[in-house]
NUMARDO-432013 format. One record per residue (C-alpha): y negated, z, x; residue number from 1; chain. Coordinates in steps of 0.5 Angstrom, whole numbers, plus 2048, in hexadecimal, padded with zeros to 3 digits. Example, Ala and Ser with C-alpha at 12.3 -4.5 7.8 and 13.67 -1.06 7.14 Angstrom:
2
{north=809 | up=810 | east=819 | fimi=1 | tordren=A} $
{north=802 | up=80E | east=81B | fimi=2 | tordren=A} $
This chain:
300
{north=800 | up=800 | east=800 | fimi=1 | tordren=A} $
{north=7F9 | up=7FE | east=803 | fimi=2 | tordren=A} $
{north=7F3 | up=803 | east=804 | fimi=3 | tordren=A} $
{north=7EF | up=7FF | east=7FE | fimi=4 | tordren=A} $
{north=7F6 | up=801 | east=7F9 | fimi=5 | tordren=A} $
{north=7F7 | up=808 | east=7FB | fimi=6 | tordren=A} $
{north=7EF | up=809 | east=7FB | fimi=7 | tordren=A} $
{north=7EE | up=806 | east=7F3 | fimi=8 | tordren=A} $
{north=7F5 | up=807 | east=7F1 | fimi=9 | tordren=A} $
{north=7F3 | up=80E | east=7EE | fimi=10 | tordren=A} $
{north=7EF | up=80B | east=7EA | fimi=11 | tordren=A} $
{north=7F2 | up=805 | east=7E7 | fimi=12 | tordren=A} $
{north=7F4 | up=806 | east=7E0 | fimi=13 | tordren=A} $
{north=7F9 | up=802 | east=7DE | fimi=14 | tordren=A} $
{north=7FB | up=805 | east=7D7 | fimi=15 | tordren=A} $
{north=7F8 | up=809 | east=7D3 | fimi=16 | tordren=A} $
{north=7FE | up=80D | east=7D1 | fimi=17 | tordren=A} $
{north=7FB | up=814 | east=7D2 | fimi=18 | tordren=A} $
{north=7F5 | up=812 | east=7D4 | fimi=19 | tordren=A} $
{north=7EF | up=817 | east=7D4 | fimi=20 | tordren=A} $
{north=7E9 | up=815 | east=7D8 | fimi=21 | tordren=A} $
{north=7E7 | up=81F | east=7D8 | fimi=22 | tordren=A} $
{north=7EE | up=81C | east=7DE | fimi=23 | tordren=A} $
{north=7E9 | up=81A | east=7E2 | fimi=24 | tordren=A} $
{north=7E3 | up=81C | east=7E6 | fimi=25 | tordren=A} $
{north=7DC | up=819 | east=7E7 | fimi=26 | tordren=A} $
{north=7DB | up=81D | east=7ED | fimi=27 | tordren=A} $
{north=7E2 | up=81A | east=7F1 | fimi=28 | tordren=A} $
{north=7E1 | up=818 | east=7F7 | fimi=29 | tordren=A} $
{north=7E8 | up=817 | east=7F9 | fimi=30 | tordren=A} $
{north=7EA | up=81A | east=800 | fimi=31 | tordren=A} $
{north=7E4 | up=818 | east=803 | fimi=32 | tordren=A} $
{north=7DE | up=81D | east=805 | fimi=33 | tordren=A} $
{north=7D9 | up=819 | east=809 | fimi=34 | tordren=A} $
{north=7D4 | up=813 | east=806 | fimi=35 | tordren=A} $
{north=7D4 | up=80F | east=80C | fimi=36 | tordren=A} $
{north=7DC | up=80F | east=80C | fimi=37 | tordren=A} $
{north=7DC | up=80C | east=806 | fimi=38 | tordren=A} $
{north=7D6 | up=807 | east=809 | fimi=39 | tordren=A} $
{north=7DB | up=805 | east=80E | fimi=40 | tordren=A} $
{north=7E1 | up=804 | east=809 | fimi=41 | tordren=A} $
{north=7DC | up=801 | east=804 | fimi=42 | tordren=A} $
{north=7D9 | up=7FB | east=809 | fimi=43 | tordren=A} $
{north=7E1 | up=7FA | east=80C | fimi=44 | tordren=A} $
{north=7E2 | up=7F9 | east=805 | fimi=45 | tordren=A} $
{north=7DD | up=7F4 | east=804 | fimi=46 | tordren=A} $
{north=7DF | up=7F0 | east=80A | fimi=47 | tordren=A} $
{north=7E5 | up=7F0 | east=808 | fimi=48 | tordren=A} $
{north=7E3 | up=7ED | east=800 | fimi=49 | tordren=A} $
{north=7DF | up=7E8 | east=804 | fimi=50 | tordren=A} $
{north=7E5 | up=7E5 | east=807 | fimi=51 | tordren=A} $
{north=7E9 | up=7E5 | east=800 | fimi=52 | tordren=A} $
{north=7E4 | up=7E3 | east=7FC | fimi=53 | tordren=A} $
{north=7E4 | up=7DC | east=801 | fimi=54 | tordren=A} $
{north=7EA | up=7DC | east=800 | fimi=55 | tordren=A} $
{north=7EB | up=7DC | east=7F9 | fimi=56 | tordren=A} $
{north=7E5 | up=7D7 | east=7F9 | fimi=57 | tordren=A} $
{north=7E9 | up=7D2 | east=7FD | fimi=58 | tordren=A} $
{north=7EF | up=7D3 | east=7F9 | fimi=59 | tordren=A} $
{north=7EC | up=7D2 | east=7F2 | fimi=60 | tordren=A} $
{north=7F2 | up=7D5 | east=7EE | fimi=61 | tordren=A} $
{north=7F0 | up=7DB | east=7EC | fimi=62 | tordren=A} $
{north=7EA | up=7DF | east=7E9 | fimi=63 | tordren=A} $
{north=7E8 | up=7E6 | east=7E9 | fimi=64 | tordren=A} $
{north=7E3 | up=7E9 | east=7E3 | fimi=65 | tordren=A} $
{north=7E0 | up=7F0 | east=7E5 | fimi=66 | tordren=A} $
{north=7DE | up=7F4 | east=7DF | fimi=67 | tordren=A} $
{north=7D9 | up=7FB | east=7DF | fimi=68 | tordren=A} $
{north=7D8 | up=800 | east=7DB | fimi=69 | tordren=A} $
{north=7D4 | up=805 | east=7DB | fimi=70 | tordren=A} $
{north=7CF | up=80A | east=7D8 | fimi=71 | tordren=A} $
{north=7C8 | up=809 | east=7DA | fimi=72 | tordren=A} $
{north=7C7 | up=80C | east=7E2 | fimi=73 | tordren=A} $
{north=7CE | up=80A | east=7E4 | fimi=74 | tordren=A} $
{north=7CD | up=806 | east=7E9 | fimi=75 | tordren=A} $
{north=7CF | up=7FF | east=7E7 | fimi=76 | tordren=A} $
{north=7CA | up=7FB | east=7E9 | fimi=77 | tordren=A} $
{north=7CB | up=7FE | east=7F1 | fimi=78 | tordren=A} $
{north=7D1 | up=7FE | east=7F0 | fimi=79 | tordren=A} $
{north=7D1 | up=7F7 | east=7EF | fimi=80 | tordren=A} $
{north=7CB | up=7F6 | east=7F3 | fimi=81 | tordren=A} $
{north=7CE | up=7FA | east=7F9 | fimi=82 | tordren=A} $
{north=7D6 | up=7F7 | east=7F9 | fimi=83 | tordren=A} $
{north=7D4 | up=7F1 | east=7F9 | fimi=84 | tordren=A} $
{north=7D0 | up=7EF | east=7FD | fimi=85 | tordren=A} $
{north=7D4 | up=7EC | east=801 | fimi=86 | tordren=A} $
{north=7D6 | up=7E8 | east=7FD | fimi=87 | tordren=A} $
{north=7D4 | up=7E0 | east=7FD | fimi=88 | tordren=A} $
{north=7CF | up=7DE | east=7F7 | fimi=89 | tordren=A} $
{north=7D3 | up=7D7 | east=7F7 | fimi=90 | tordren=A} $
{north=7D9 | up=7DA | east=7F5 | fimi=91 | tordren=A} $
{north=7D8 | up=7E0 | east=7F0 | fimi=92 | tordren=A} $
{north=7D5 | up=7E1 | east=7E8 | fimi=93 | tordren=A} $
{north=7D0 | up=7E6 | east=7E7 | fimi=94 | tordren=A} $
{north=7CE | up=7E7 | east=7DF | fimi=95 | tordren=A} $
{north=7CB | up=7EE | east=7DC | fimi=96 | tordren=A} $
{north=7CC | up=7EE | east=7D5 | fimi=97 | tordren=A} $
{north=7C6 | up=7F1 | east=7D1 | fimi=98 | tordren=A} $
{north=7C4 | up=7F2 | east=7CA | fimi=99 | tordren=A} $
{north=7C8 | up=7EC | east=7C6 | fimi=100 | tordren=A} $
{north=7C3 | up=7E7 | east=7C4 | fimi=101 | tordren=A} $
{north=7C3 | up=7E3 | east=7BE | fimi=102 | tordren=A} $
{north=7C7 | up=7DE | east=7BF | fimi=103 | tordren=A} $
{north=7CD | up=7E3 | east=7C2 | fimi=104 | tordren=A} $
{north=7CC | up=7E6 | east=7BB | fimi=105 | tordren=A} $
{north=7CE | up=7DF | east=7B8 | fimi=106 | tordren=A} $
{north=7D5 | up=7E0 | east=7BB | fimi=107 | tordren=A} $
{north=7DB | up=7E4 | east=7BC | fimi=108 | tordren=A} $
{north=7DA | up=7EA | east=7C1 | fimi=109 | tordren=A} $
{north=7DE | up=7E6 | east=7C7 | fimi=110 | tordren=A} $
{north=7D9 | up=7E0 | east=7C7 | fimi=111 | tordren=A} $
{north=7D4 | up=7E1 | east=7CC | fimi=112 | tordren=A} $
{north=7D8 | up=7E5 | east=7D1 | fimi=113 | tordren=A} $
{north=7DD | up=7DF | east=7D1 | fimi=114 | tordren=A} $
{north=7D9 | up=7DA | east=7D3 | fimi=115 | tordren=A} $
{north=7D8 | up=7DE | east=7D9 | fimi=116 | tordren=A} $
{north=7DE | up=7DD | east=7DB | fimi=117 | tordren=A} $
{north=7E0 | up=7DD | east=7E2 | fimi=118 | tordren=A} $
{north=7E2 | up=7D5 | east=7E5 | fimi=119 | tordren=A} $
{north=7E8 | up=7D6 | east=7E9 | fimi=120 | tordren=A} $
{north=7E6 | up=7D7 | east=7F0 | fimi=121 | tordren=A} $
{north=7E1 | up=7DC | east=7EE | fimi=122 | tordren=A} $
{north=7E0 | up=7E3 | east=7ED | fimi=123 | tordren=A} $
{north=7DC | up=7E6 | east=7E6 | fimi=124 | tordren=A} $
{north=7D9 | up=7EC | east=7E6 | fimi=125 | tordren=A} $
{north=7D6 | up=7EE | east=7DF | fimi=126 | tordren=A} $
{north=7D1 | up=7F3 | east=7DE | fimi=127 | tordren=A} $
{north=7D4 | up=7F6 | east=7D8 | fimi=128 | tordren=A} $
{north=7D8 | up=7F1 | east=7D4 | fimi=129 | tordren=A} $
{north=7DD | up=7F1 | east=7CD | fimi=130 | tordren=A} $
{north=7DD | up=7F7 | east=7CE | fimi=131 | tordren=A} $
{north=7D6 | up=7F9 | east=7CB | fimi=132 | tordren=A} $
{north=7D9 | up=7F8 | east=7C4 | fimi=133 | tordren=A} $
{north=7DE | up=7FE | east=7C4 | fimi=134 | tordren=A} $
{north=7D8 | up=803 | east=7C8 | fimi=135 | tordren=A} $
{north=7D1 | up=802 | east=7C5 | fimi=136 | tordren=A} $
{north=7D3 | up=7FE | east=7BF | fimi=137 | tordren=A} $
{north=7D8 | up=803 | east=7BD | fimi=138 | tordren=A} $
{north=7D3 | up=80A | east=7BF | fimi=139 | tordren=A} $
{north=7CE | up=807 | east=7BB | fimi=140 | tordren=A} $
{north=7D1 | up=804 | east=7B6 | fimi=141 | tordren=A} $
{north=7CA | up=800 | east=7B2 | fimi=142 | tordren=A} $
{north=7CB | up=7FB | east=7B7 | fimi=143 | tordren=A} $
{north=7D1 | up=7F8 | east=7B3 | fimi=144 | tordren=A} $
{north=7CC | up=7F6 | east=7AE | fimi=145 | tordren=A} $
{north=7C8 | up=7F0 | east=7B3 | fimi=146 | tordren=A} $
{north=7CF | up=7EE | east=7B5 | fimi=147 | tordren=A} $
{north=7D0 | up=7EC | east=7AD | fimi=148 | tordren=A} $
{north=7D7 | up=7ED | east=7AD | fimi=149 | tordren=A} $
{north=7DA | up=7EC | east=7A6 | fimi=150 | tordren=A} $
{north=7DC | up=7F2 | east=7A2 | fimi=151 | tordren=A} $
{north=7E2 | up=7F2 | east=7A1 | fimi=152 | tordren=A} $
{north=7E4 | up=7F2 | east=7A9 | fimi=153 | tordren=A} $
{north=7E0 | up=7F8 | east=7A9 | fimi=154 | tordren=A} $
{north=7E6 | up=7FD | east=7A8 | fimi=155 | tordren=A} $
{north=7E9 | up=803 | east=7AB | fimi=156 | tordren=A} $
{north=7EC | up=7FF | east=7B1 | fimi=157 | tordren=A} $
{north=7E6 | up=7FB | east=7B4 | fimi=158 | tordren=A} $
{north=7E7 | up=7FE | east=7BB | fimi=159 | tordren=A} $
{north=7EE | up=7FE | east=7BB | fimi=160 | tordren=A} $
{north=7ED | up=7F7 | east=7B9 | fimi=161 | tordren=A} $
{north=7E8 | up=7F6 | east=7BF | fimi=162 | tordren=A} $
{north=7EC | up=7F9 | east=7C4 | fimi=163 | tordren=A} $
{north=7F3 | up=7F5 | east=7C1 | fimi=164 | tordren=A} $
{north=7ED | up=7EE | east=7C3 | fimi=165 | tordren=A} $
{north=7EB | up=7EF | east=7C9 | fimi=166 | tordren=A} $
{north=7F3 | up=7F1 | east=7CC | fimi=167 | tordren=A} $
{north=7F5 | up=7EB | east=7C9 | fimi=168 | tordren=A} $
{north=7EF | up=7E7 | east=7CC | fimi=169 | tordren=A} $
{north=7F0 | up=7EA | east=7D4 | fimi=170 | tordren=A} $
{north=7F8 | up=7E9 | east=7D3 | fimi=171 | tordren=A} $
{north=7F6 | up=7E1 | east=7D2 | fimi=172 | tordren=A} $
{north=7F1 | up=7E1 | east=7D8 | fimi=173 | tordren=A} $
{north=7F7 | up=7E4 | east=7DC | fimi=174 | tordren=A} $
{north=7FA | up=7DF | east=7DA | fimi=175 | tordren=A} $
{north=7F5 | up=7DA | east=7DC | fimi=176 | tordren=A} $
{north=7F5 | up=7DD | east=7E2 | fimi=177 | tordren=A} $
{north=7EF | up=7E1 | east=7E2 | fimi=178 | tordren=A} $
{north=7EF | up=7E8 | east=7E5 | fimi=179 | tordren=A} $
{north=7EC | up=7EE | east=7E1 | fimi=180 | tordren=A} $
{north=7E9 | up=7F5 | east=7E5 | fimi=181 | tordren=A} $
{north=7E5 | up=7F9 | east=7E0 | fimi=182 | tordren=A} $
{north=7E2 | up=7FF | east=7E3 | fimi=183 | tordren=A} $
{north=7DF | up=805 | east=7DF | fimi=184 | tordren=A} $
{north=7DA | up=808 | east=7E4 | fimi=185 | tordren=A} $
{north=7DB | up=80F | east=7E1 | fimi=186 | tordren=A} $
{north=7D4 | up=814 | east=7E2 | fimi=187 | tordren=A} $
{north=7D4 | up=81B | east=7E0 | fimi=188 | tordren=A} $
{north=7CE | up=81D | east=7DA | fimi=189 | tordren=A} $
{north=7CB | up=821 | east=7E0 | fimi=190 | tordren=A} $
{north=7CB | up=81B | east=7E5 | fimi=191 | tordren=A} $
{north=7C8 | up=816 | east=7E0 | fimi=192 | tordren=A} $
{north=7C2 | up=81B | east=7DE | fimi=193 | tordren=A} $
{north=7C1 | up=81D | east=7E6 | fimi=194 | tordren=A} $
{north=7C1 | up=815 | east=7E7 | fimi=195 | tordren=A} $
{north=7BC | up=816 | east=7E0 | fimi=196 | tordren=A} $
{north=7B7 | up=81A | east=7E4 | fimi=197 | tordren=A} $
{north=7B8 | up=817 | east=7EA | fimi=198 | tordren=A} $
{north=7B6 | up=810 | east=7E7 | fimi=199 | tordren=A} $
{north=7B0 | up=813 | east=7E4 | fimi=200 | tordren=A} $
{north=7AD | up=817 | east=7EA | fimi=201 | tordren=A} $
{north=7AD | up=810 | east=7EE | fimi=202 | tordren=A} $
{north=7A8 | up=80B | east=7EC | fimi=203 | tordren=A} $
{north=7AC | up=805 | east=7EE | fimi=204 | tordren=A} $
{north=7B1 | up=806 | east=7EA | fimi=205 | tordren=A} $
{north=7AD | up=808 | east=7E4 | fimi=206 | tordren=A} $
{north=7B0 | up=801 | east=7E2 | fimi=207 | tordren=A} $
{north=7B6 | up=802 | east=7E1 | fimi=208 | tordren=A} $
{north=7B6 | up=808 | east=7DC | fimi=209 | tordren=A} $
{north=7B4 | up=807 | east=7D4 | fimi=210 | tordren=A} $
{north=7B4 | up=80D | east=7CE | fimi=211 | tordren=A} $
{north=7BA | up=80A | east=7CC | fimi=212 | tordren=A} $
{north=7BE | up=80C | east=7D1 | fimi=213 | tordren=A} $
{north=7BC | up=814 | east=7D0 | fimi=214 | tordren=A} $
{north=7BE | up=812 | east=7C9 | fimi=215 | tordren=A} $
{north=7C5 | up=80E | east=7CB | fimi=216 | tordren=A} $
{north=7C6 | up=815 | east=7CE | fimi=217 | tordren=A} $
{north=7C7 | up=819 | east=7C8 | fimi=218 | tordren=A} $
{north=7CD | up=815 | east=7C6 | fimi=219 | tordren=A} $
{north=7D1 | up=817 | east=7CC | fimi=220 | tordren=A} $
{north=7D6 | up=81A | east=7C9 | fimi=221 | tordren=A} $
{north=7D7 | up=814 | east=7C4 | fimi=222 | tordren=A} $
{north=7D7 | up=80E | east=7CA | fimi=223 | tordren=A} $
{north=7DC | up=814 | east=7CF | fimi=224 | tordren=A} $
{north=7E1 | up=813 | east=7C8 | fimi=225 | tordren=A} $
{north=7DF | up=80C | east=7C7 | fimi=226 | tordren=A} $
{north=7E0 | up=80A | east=7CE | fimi=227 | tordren=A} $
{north=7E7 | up=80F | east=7CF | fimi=228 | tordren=A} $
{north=7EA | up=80C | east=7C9 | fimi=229 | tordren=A} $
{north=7E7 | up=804 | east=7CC | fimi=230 | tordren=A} $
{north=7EB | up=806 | east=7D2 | fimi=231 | tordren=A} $
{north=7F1 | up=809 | east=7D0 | fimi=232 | tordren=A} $
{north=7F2 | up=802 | east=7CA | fimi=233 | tordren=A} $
{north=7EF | up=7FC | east=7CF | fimi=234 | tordren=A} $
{north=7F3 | up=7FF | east=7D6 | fimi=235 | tordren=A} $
{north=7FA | up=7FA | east=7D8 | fimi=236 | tordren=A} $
{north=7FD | up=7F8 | east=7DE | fimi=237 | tordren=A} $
{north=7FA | up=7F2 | east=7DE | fimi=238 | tordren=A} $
{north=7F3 | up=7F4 | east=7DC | fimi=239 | tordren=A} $
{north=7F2 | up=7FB | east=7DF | fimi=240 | tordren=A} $
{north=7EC | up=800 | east=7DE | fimi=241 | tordren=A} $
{north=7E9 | up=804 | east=7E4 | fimi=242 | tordren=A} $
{north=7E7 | up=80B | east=7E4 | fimi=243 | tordren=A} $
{north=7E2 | up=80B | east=7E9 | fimi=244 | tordren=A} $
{north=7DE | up=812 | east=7EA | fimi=245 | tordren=A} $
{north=7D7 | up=811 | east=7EA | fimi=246 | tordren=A} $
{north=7D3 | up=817 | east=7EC | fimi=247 | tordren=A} $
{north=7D3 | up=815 | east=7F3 | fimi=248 | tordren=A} $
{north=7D1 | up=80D | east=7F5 | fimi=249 | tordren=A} $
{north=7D5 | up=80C | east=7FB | fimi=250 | tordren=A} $
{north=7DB | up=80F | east=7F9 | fimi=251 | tordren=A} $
{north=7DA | up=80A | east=7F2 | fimi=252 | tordren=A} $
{north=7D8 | up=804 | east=7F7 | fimi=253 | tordren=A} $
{north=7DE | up=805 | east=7FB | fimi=254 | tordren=A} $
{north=7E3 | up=805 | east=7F5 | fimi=255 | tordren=A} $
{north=7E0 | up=7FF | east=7F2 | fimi=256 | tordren=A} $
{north=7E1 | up=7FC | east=7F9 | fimi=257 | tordren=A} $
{north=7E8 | up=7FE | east=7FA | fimi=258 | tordren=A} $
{north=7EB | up=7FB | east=7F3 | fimi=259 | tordren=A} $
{north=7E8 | up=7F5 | east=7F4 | fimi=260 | tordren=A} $
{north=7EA | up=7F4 | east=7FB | fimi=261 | tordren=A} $
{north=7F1 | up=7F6 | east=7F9 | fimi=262 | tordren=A} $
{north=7F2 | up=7F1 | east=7F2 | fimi=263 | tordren=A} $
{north=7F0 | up=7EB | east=7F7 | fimi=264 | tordren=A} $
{north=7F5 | up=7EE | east=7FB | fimi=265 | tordren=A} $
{north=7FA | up=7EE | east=7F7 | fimi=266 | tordren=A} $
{north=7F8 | up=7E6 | east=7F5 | fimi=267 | tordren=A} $
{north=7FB | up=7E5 | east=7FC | fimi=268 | tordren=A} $
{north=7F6 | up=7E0 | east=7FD | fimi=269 | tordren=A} $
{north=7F5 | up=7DA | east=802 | fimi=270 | tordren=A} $
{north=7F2 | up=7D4 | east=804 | fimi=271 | tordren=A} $
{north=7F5 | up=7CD | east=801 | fimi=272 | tordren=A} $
{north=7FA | up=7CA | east=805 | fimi=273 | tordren=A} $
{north=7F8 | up=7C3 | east=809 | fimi=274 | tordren=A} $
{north=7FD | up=7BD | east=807 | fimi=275 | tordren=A} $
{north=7FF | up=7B7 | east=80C | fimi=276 | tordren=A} $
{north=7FA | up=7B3 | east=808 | fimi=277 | tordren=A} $
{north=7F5 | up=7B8 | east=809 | fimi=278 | tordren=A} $
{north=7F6 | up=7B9 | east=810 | fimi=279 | tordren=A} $
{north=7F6 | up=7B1 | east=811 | fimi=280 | tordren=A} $
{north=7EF | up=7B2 | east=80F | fimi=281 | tordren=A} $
{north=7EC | up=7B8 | east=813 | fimi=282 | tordren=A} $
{north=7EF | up=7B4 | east=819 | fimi=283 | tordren=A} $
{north=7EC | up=7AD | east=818 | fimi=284 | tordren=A} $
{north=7E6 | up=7B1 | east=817 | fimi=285 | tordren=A} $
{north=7E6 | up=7B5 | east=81D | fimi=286 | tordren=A} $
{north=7E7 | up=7AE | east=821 | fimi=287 | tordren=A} $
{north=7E1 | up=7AB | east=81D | fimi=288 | tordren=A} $
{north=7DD | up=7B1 | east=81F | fimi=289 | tordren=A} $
{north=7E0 | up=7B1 | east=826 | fimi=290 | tordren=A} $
{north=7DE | up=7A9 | east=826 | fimi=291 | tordren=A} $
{north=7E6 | up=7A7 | east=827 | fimi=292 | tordren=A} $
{north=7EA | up=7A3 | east=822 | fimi=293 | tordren=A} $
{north=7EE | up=7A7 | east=81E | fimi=294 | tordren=A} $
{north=7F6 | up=7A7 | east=81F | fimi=295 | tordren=A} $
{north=7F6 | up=7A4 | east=817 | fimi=296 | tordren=A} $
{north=7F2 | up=79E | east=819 | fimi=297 | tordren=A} $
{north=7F6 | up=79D | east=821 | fimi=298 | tordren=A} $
{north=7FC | up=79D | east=81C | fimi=299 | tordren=A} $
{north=7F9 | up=797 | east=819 | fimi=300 | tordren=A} $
């Protein structure tokens, strides 16, 4: 087992038998101690996803769709923003999934994120995603109104109903050959009004805070229900949820990195194999370069 396995296995959760999101802690930090180790695993882990990710590029079979969740101040942007990094632009997919818009709600509720699927060869990273519709939609519920959903669909199943949707739909893109990772960045009330306050005493960072999420946290223990119930229906082997403690960045960055950089292992990734014809044509172009006939055209 490779250090990014035994790192992010933990908190891979492939089936939601017995699962209870009061099992994890926020504050985990793993056996590791110190900020600047885990900075050097960290960028060890992006080089290493540099290599893959060319790899996975050039080979143009699989896809790979990253997908978080979180409550506000969790991190997800740094996450993205800091795991990434090295990454090259050319071959990865960034859409962050705001409030619907009029035209998203003329749809079903996988509309807008399926047209945002990742080509093969590249990766997909959502900033919330699908996964909106059982967390916010079903915390405040008067938000069905605007998705004009007809009545008699309305019943006590509906959530039941959307967790059965969105199985069966990242079963078909496995199937299709897309690898899905969903990460829960899971931050303790008292890290997020921490980070709250922290947001509000710096100037630059006034941007990013709204009375809305003051609001949001009133609701704490419907969206914790919401998302324990979400993970422990929607987590497959195929499609696993991820845990991840967010009290601590380094640690959260850390064990995002290592679960993506085992899943491209896993993928046993390599660069296309060159056929006769596809030689024939490097050599008559390195002679051509080097001004010497090619061996094709000696031959003929």
């Amino acid at each position: 087992m490779s250090w990014a396995s035994k790192l992010s296995k933990p908190y891979r959760i492939e089936t939601g038998k017995n699962f209870r999101l009061d099992d994890f802690d926020p504050a985990a930090t793993g056996h590791l101690r110190s900020k600047q180790n885990a900075q050097k695993l960290l960028d060890e882990s992006i080089a290493g996803m540099a290599k893959l990710q060319d790899k996975l590029y050039a080979q143009d079979r699989w896809a790979v769709l990253l997908i978080f969740q979180a409550m506000d101040a969790a991190g997800k942007d740094g996450a993205i923003k800091h795991v990434m990094s090295g990454l090259n632009p050319q071959g990865c997919q960034v859409y962050a999934f705001k409030t619907p818009s009029a035209e998203e709600l003329n749809h079903d509720f996988l509309w807008r994120t399926t047209k945002c699927l990742p080509e093969r060869g590249h990766i997909g990273i959502f900033n919330r995603s699908y996964y909106e519709e059982v967390l916010v939609v079903r915390v405040h519920s008067d938000i069905l109104k605007n998705e004009r959903i007809p009545k008699e669909l309305l019943g006590r199943r509906l959530w039941q109903d959307r967790f059965e949707d969105i199985c069966n739909f990242e079963r078909y893109l496995s199937r299709n050959g897309i690898i899905i990772r969903k990460f829960f960045l899971h931050l303790s009330k008292k890290e997020q009004k921490r980070r709250f306050l922290a947001r509000l005493d710096t100037p630059n960072k006034n941007w990013k805070f709204s009375l809305s999420d003051v609001r949001e946290r009133q609701c704490w223990n419907d969206y914790m229900s919401a998302y324990e119930e979400m993970i422990a229906a929607t987590s497959t082997k195929h499609s696993p949820w991820y845990v991840v403690p967010a009290d601590n960045k380094w640690y959260t960055r850390l064990v995002v990195a290592a679960a993506v950089v085992d899943t491209l292992q896993m993928l046993q990734l390599e660069y296309p194999e060159v056929d006769p014809a596809k030689e024939q044509e490097l050599a008559a172009a390195r002679a051509e370069l080097e001004g010497k006939k090619s061996p094709a055209a000696s031959e003929s």
